[in-house]
Every structure is written in C-alpha cells, then in structure tokens.
C-alpha positions as MATLAB code, in Angstrom:
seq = 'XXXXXXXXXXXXXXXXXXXXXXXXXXXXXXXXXXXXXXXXXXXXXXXXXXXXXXXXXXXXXXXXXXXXXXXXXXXXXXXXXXXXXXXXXXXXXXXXXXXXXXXXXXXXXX';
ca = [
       0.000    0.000    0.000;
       2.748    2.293    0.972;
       5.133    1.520   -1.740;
       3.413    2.014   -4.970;
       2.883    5.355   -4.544;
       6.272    6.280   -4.191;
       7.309    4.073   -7.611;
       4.507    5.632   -9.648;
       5.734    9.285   -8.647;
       9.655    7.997   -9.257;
       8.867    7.014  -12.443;
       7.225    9.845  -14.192;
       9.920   12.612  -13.597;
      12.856   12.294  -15.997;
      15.640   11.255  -14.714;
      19.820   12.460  -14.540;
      20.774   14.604  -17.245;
      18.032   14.658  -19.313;
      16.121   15.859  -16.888;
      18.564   18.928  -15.964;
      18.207   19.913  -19.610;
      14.913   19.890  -19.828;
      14.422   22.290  -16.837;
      17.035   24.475  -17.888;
      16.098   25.199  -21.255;
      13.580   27.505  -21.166;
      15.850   29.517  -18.670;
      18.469   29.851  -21.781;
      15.867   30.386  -24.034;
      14.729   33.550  -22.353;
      18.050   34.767  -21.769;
      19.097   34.373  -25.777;
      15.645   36.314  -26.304;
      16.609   39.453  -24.206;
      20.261   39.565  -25.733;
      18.595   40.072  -28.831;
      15.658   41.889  -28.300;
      17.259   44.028  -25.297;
      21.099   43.989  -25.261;
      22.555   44.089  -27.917;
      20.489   46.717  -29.329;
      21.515   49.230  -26.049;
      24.992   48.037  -26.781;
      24.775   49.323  -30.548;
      22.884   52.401  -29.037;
      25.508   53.586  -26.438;
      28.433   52.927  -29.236;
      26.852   55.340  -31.688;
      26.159   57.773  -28.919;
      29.820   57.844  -27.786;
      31.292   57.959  -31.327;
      29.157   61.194  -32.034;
      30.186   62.771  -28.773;
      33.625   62.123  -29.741;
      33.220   63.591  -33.569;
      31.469   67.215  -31.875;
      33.721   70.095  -32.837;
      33.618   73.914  -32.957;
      30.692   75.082  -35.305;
      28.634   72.432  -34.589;
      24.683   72.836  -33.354;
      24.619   70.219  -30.368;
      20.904   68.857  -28.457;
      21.530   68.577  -25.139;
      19.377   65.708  -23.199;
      17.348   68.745  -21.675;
      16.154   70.281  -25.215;
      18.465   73.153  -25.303;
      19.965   73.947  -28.835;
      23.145   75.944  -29.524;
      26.380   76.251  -31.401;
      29.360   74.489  -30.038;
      32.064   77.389  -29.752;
      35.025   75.178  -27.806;
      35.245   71.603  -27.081;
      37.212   70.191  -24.833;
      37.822   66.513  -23.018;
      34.716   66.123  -21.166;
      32.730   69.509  -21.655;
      31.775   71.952  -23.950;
      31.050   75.065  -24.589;
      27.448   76.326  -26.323;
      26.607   79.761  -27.475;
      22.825   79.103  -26.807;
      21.783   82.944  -27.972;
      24.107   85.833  -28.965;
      26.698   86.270  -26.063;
      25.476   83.775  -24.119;
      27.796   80.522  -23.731;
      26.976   77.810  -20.969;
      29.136   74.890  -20.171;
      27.773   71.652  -21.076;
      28.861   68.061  -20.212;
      29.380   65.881  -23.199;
      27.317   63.244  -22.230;
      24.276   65.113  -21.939;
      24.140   65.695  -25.701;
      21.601   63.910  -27.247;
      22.085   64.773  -30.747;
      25.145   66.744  -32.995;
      24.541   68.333  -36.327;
      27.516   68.919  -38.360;
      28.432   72.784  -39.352;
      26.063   73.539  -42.461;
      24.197   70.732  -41.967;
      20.825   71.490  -44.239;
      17.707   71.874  -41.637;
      15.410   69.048  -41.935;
      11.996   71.459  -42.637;
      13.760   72.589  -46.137;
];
C-alpha cells in the first residue's frame, strides 16, 4: 500500500541529465531572447552615442538631453562650450548631448 505510490511518482519525472536539460532550457531560451531583443540593441545604441560625442567640434549645433539647442564654440575633453543665444555661452557636459549636427548641416523642414 505504501510503496506504490512512491514508484509511480519515481517514475514519471525524468531522470539524470536529461532531466537537468529539460528544466534548464527555457531559462536559456529567455536569456538568448533578451540579448537580442534588449542587449545588444543598447549596446549598438551607447556605441553610436559615444562615437558622435567624440566627432562634436567647434561650429557644430549640439541637443543637449534637456532640449536646449546651440552652437558648439570650444570643445574640450569632457565639456563643452554652447553659445545658446548671442553672447550667451553655458558649459555643457558631453554626455548630456543627445544629438550633434555637423556645421552647415541642411535643416530638416527645407
């Protein structure tokens, strides 16, 4: 009475290796899905964002990450500097620019 319980259960869950697999491959199945659909795609982000932080030079109209527009007059390691009217200049970090448009760029209305 007691003992065929306990065999019916045993036998119906997989057993050693096989069974380790099983459980563990929906685990790795998620994680490929994220790297795909999450990761990499940040990782591609944040390299395009540092090479065109890298590229801003004097002329330039920069975006910072706060919506303020103005021409880049000096540049140096990790700030620059933005003319944001006429004789106005604020110091900006430059990792807080969202966007860089290259010295006679064409405006995208015309």
């Amino acid at each position: 009475m007691f003992s065929s319980p306990a065999y019916a259960a045993a036998g119906s869950e997989p057993a050693g290796a096989a069974g380790f697999m099983i459980s563990v491959f929906p685990l790795l199945l998620v994680f490929v899905i994220f790297y795909f659909l999450l990761i990499r795609p940040q990782q591609r982000r944040m390299k395009q964002h540092q090479a065109m932080v890298q590229a801003v030079k004097k002329n330039d109209v920069a975006v910072t990450a706060g919506g303020v527009i103005g021409k880049v007059t000096k540049v140096d390691e990790h700030e620059i500097e933005m003319e944001i009217a006429q004789g106005v200049r604020v110091k900006v970090v430059k990792g807080t620019l969202s966007e860089v448009r290259p010295h006679g760029a064409k405006p995208a209305n015309d």
